[in-house]
N, C-alpha and C positions, 0 to 999 in steps of 0.2 A: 806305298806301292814301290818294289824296286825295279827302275826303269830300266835293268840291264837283264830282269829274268825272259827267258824263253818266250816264245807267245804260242800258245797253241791253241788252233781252231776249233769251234764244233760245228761239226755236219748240218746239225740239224738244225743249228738257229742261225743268224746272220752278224748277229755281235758276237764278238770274241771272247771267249771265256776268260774270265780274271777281270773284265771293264767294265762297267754298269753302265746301262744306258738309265732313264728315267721312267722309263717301262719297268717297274719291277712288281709282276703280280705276287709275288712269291713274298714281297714284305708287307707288315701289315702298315707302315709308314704311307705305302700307296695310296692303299685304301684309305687310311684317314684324311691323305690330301685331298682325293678323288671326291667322296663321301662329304666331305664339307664343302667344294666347289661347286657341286651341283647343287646339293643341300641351298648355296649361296645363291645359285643362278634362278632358281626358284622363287627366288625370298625377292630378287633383285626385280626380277619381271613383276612379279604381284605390286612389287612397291614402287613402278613406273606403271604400272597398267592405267592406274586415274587420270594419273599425268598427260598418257596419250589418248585417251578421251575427253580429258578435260581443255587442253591447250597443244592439241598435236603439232601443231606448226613450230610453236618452242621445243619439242618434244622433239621430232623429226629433225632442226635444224639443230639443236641440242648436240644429237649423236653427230650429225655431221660433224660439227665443229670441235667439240671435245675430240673426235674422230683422228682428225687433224690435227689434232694438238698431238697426240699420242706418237703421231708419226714420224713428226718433228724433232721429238724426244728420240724415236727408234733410229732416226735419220742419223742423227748427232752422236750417237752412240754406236752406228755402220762408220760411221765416217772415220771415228777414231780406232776404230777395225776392235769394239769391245764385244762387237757379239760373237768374236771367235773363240770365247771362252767355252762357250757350251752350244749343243747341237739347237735348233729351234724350238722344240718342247720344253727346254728345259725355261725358257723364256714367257712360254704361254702359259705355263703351268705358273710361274710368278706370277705374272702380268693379274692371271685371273685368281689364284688365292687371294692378293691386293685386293681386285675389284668386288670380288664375288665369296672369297671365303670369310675372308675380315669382315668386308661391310655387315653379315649375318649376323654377326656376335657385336659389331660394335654398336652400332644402332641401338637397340635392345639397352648394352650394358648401359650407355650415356647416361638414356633415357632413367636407368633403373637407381645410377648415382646420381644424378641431378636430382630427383628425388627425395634422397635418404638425406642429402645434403640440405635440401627445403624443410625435411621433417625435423633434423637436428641442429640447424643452425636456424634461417629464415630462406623465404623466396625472394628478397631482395640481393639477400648474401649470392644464392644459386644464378642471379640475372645477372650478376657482374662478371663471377667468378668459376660457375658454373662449366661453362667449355674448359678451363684452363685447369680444371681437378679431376673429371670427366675423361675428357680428350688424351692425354696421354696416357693415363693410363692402362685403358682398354686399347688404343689403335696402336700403340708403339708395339704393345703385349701381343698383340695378335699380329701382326706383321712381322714380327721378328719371329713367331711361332712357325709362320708359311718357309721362312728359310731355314730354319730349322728341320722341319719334316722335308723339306727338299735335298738337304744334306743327309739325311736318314736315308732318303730313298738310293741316291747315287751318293756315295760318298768319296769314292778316287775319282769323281770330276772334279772337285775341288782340291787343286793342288798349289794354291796361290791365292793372297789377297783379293784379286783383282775378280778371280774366278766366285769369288762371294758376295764382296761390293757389288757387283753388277745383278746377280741373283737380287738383290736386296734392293735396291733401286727401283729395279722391273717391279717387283713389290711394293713397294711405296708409291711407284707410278698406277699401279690398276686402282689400287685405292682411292689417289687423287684424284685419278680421273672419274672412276663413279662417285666419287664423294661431288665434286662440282656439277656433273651431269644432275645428281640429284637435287643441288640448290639452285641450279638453273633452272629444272618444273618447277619448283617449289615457290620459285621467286616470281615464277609468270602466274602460277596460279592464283598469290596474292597481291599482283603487282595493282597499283592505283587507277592506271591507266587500259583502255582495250589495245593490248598493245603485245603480238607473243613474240618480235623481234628484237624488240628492242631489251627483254630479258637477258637472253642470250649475248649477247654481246656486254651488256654491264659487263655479267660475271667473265666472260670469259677477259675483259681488260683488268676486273679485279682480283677475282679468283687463277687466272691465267697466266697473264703478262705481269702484275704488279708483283703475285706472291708467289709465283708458278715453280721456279728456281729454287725457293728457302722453305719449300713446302715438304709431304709426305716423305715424294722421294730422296731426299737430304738425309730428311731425320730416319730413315730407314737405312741409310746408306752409310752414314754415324753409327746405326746400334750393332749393325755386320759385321765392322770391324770388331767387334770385342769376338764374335762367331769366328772370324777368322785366325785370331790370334790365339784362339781355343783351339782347333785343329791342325793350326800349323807348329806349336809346339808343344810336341809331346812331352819332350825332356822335361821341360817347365812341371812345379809341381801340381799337384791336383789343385790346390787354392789358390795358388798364382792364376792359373788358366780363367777361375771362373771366376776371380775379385776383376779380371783382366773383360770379361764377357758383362759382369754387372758393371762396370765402370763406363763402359761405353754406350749399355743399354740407359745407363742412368745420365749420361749426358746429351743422349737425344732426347730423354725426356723430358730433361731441365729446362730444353730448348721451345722444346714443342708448348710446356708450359707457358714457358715466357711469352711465345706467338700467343696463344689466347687469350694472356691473360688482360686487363688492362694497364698496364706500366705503359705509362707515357703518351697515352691518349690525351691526356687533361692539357699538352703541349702542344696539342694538332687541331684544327676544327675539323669539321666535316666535310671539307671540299678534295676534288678529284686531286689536286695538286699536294697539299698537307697531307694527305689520306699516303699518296705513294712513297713521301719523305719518311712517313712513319710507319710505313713498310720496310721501307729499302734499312732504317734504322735499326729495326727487330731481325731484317733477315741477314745485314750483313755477319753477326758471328757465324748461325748456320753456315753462308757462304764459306767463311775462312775454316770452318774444323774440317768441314765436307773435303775444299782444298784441298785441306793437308794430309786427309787421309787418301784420298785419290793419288796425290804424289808419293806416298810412304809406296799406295800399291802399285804402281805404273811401277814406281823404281825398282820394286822387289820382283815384279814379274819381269821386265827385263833383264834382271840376272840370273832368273830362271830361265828363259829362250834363250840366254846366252850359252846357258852353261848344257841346255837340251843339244842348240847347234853347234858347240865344239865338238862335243861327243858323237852325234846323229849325223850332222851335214856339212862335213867338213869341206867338201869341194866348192871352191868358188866360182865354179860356173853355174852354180843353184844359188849362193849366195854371197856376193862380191862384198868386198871389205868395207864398202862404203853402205851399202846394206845393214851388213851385220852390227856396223856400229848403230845402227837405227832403230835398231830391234827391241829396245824396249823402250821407246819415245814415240809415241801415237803422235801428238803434236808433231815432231820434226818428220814422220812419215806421211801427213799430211799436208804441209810445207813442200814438201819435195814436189807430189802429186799437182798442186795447184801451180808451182813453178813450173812445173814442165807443160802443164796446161795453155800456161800464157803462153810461153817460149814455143810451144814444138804443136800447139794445139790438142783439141779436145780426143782427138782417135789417140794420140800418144800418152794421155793422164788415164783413159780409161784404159791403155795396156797395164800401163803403172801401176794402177791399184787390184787390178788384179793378179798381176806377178804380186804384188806383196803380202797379196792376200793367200795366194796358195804356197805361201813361204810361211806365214807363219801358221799355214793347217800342213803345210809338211814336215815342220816342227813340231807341234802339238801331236801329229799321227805319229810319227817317229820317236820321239819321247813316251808312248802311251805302249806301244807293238815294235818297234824296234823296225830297222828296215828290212824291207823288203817286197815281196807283190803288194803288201797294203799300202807302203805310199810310192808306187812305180807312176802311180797316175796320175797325182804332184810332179813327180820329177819332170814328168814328160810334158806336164800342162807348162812348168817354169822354162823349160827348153822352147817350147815353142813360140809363149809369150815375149820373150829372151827376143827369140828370131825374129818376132813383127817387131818388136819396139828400138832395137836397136837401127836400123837403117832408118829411123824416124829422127833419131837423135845427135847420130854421129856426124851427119855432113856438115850437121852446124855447130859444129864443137870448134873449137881454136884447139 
C-alpha cells in the first residue's frame, strides 16, 4: 500500500475506499472464516452441553475462571498498547477461530490419528506417544490456517510483524482457553472424589499458571512469524518466502511436540513441585524463541511508527522528542506511565497512557489516510490531554 497516495472517501459506506476493514462480504475468505466459527460454536456448545448437566458448578465456575484468565492475557497485551495493531474484530474473530473454529477439526483429527496410530503401530505405543504425533499436527495446522484466512480477508492491516504476531497469539489464546475449559469438565466428570471445585482450580494451577505461558498461544505466535515474513517481503523470491513460512511453522511444531511428548518425565515424579520443574524445563525454549521473535517485531514496528511519524507528525507539540524516542518500545512506554504514577499519581498515568495511546492511533490513522479530517480528532484529543496532564507534572519537576 503506498502511504503517500490520495485518500478518497465513499459516500456510501463509512470505510474509506482503498483500506479493508475485516468486514469483507465481497471475499469469499470471510465466509470461510465466518462458516467455520459458527460451524465451531455449535460443535463447542453440544460438546459442553453434558458437562453443564453433569457437574454444572465446575462447568459454571469453569467459564468463570478460564474467563478471567483470558482477560489477564487481553490485559497484558492493552498494557503494552498491542491491541493498536488492529480495530477489535479483528481480535474476536481470532480469539474465536482459536476457540471455536480449530477446536471443530482438531478434536475429530486427534481422535482419528490416535487411532491409525493404534492400528499401525500398538495402543501402548498411542498411550505414550500419542498426544505428541496427534497434537501438533492438526492444532498448529489449523491455527495458523485461522491467520491465514484473516490475512486474506484484510490484507493492508497487516503492515508489520507485530501486526501478525498478535493476530496469531489471539489464536493460540482462544484455543487454549477452550482447550482447558474442556479438560476442566472433563476432569470433574471423572474426578475420584464428589467434588466440582476443586477440578477447577487443579487445572487452572496446571493447565493455567504452570504451563499457561509456553502453551498454544507461544506456539502460535512462533508459526506467525514465518506468515509474516511471507508478506513483508516481496522482493524475497517465491521459495525463500515460503521455506521462510515452513521453517517457522515447523519449529512451533517441533516444540509443541517436545511439550507432549514424554522426554524427561522418567526424571520427575508425580508431585506438584517436580511436575512444575518439569514444566518450566520443556517451556523454557518455547519462552526464548517466542522472545526473540517478539523483539525482532517490537523492533521492526518501531521503525515503522518512526518512519510513519517523521513524515505524518512532524510537529512536537503532538509528539515531543522524548516521546518519539519511545515509539517503538511498549516496555519503556510502560515504564514511564507507572513512573509518573508513583511520582505525580494515578489521575496523571491515566492522562499518560491515554495521550500515548491516541499518539500512536494518530500514527497508524495517518500513515493508513494521510492527514487530515480523519485524524483532526487525535490531534485535538492529544492537545487537550497535553493540557490536563502537564500542570500535573511540571510544578514538580527541578
Amino acid at each position: 500500500m503506498n502511504i503517500n497516495a490520495p485518500v478518497f472517501y465513499n459516500d456510501q459506506a463509512s470505510w474509506p475506499v482503498g483500506t479493508d476493514s475485516f468486514f469483507q462480504p465481497q471475499r469469499a475468505a470471510f465466509w470461510v472464516l465466518t462458516a467455520l466459527i459458527v460451524n465451531g460454536l455449535f460443535y463447542t456448545v453440544n460438546m459442553f452441553s453434558l458437562g453443564f448437566r453433569v457437574v454444572p458448578v465446575t462447568a459454571f465456575l469453569g467459564l468463570l475462571v478460564w474467563g478471567l484468565y483470558t482477560l489477564l492475557f487481553l490485559a497484558a497485551f492493552r498494557t503494552l498498547d498491542l491491541l493498536e495493531q488492529h480495530p477489535p474484530e479483528a481480535f474476536i474473530l481470532a480469539f474465536a477461530w482459536g476457540g471455536l473454529g480449530a477446536v471443530y477439526f482438531a478434536a475429530p483429527a486427534n481422535i482419528a490419528i490416535q487411532s491409525l496410530c493404534a492400528k499401525l503401530i500398538s495402543p501402548e505405543f498411542v498411550a505414550v506417544w500419542g498426544p505428541a504425533i496427534a497434537g501438533p499436527i492438526t492444532e498448529e495446522f489449523l491455527k495458523i490456517a485461522g491467520v491465514i484466512l484473516l490475512v486474506l480477508v484484510a490484507r493492508n492491516q497487516f503492515q508489520t510483524y507485530l501486526s501478525v504476531l498478535i493476530v496469531g497469539a489471539l489464536a493460540g489464546l482462544g484455543f487454549q482457553v477452550i482447550e482447558n475449559l474442556s479438560y476442566t469438565v472433563n476432569a470433574s466428570m471423572h474426578f475420584p472424589l464428589e467434588n466440582q471445585v476443586y477440578p477447577v482450580f487443579l487445572n487452572l494451577l496446571t493447565r493455567g499458571l504452570m504451563s499457561g505461558l509456553w502453551s498454544h498461544a507461544a506456539y502460535t505466535t512462533i508459526a506467525s512469524f514465518g506468515i509474516a515474513w511471507f508478506l513483508l517481503h516481496p522482493e524475497r523470491p517465491m521459495a525463500v518466502r515460503v521455506a521462510a513460512a515452513l521453517l517457522s511453522f515447523a519449529l512451533a511444531w517441533a516444540m509443541h511436540f517436545i511439550w507432549n511428548s514424554p522426554f524427561l518425565e522418567d526424571l520427575f515424579d508425580n508431585g506438584y513441585g517436580e511436575m512444575a520443574v518439569l514444566l518450566f524445563v520443556k517451556g523454557i525454549p518455547v519462552m526464548i524463541a517466542a522472545g526473540l521473535i517478539w523483539r525482532v517485531a517490537v523492533k521492526e514496528n518501531g521503525a515503522h511508527l518512526h518512519a510513519l511519524a517523521a513524515v505524518f507528525v512532524p510537529e512536537r507539540d503532538l509528539i515531543r522528542d522524548d516521546e518519539w524516542v519511545r515509539l517503538g518500545a511498549p516496555m519503556q512506554r510502560y515504564k514511564v506511565r507507572r513512573e509518573m504514577g508513583w511520582t505525580y499519581g494515578w489521575r496523571a498515568r491515566r492522562l499518560k497512557t491515554r495521550l500515548q495511546r491516541e499518539q500512536l492511533r494518530l500514527i497508524r490513522k495517518a500513515g493508513t489516510y494521510g492527514r487530515g479530517p480523519q485524524t483532526l480528532r487525535h490531534e485535538i484529543a492529544i492537545r487537550q490531554l497535553r493540557a490536563g496532564l502537564d500542570p500535573l507534572i511540571q510544578p514538580r519537576q527541578p
